[in-house]
C-alpha positions, 0 to 999 in steps of 0.5 A: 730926657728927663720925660723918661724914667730910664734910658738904656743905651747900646753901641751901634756894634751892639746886637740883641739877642735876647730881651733885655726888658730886666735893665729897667729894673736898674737902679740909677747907672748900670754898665759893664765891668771889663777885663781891664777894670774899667766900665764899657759904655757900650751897654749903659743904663741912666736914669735921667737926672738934671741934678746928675747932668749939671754935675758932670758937665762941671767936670767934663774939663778936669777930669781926665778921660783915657780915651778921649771921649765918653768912656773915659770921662765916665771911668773918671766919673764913676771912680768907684764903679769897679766896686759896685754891687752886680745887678740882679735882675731877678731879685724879688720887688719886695726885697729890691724895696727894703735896700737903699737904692745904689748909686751904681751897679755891675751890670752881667757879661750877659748884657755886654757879651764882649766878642774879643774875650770870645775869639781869645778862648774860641767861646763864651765865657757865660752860658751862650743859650742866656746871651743878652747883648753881643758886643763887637768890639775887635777894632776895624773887624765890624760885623756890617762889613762883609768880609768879618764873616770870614774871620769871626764866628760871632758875626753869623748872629749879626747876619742871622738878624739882619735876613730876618728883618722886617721892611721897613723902607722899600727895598730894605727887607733882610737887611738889604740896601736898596741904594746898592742893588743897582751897583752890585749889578754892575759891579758883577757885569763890568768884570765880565764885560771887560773879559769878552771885551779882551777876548773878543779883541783876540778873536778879531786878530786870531779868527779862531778860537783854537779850532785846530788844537781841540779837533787835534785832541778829539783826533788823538783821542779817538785814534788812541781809543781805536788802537786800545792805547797804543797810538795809531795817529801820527798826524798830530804834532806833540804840542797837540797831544797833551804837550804844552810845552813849547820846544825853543831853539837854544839860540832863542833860549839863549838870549833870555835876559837873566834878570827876566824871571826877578822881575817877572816875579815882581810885577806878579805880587805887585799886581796880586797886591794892586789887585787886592787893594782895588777889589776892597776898594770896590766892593761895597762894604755893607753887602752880605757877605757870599756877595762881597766874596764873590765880587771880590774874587771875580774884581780881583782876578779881573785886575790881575789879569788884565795887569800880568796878561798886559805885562806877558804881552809886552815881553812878548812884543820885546822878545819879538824886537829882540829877535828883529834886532838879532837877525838884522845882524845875522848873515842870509843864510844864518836868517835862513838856517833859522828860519827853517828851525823856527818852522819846525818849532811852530807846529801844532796849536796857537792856544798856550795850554800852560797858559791856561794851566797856570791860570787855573792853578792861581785862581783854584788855590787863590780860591782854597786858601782863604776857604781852608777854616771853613773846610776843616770847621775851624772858628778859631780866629787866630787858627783860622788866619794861621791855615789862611797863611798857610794856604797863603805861602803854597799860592805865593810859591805856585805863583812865584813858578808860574809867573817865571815860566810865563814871562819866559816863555812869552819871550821865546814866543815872541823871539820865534815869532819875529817874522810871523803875523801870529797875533797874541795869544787868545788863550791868555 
């Protein structure tokens, strides 16, 4: 590249901000200097030279190099680097004349802005308003990736210039990929697909959509409305009016496997964590980050509920085996005994209302814990994971309950269900 009188070269997690037309002044080799006295390569510039070039690839083998790579051979190289002169770009031209010309300089922070250093003090270390270069350089934390814009507050500078730029490629304007608008299309359908598919299944065995539970509640209202409080209807069962909880008989209650709730709790967080591994895996990376959480979210509760609801049904059909199994020892009458209880028992609607209590409770606080730093304006990175754990243990508790009470409940439903033709829940 000896055609070009200077070279500077950036990092592909690099972004400029601000002209950095000053680095041609540099002499001959310019980088940054970082916290651990060593020269990052992320930002460099080289004046090309075949006389340098020679020399260093007769070095390349017995040097050593810390990294294994560029950086620490050019550590190695540049063993004096720690102890050149800053680089100044605004030095006058007749005064730049009069010195000899140095071998290396320091290149400013402004020119090699080191997000890790930021996200230690949650700010930058030089003025931000003359920021050159922002370099990314927290590991895995990328800023093309969706999700470090949840966690890093310097990422919002890289999605700033990616909506701002220019087409250069059909379908590439405000950094988009023309290649993944097409998936995300199905990636948002497919979900919901599969939900109405699951419902719609539902329908097909049930035939209602738990008309009789939302007349009976319009009733209980209007009735209650009527009589100013006091409750006149009396035509409507206790499950119907408000009253989620289904009342089993002891001997159904009794015969709960211990061990039930454990194991319940188990495949919950197994499937939240299958969940969670699936929807990453799913969603595209490089998409803008309110698209890469919304998939995120509506793939991650689409597994879950496709593994737990799976799970509760297959407790249910156990607890109907079960009760099939007791009353085939039981004697006629007692069949019959129970039988006439279990009538009792079964008034009011087919649609589980706790069903839906829990749901809802998982999903708004699987929603409100990672979004409690955006909240409260925090943009610290480790404050911000500290309220995300936080809000973290209140869902597992939540879920450590509800998935508990729902294996439970979905036993004793199916041990009181033995000799209907009750089809599964659609409401779950």
């Amino acid at each position: 590249m000896t055609n070009y009188k200077k070279v500077v070269y950036l990092d592909a997690d690099t972004i400029v901000v601000k002209s950095i037309e000053d680095l041609f002044k540099c002499a001959k080799f310019c980088a940054n200097l970082k916290h651990s006295e060593r020269l990052n390569s992320g930002v460099m510039v080289v004046e090309p030279s075949e006389t340098v070039f020679n020399n260093m690839m007769s070095k390349v083998t017995t040097l050593p190099s810390y990294t294994g790579g560029d950086q620490g051979f050019l550590n190695s190289y540049y063993a004096e680097f720690p102890n050149a002169h800053v680089f100044q770009p605004d030095l006058p031209e007749e005064v730049r004349k009069t010195r000899p010309v140095p071998d290396m300089e320091r290149l400013s922070t402004l020119y090699n802005a080191d997000v890790g250093l930021y996200m230690l003090a949650n700010k930058w270390m030089v003025d931000e308003n003359e920021l050159r270069v922002i370099h990314y350089t927290l590991g895995p934390l990328k800023p093309w990736d969706w999700w470090t814009s949840w966690l890093l507050k310097p990422v919002d500078v890289w999605q700033r210039v990616r909506e701002q730029l220019d087409e250069s490629l059909p379908g590439t304007g405000g950094g988009k990929n023309p290649k993944d608008e097409l998936l995300v299309k199905a990636l948002f359908l497919l979900p919901l697909c599969l939900v109405l598919l699951c419902y719609y299944r539902s329908f097909l065995q049930t035939r209602a959509f738990c008309r009789s539970s939302l007349c009976d509640h319009i009733r209980h209202l209007y009735y209650k409305i009527r009589s100013n409080g006091a409750l006149a209807y009396t035509g409507i069962s206790s499950s119907s009016a408000g009253n989620s909880i289904y009342q089993f008989s002891n001997d159904a209650q009794s015969k709960v496997p211990a061990y039930l709730g454990g194991v319940s709790i188990f495949i919950c967080f197994m499937a939240v964590l299958l969940a969670l591994a699936l929807g990453l895996s799913i969603v595209p990376r490089q998409v803008m980050p309110w698209t890469g959480l919304f998939l995120m979210y509506e793939w991650t509760f689409t597994i879950f509920f496709l593994l737990f609801g799976g799970f509760l049904h297959l407790i249910y059909l156990w607890g109907k085996r079960m009760a099939t199994q007791a009353a085939s020892l039981s004697s006629p009458p007692d069949s019959l005994a129970y039988d006439s209880r279990k009538a009792g028992h079964r008034q009011g609607s087919s649609c589980d209302v706790a069903a839906w209590y829990y749901g809802l409770g998982m999903a708004l606080l699987a929603v409100a814990a990672p979004s409690l730093p955006c909240i409260f304006g925090v943009t610290a990175l480790f404050l911000r994971l500290g309220l995300m754990v936080a809000g973290g243990l209140v869902l597992a508790s939540f879920m450590t309950y509800a998935s508990e009470h729902l294996a439970i409940r979905s036993f004793l439903r199916g041990f009181e269900d033995r000799d209907t033709a009750r089809a599964r829940n659609i409401c779950f």
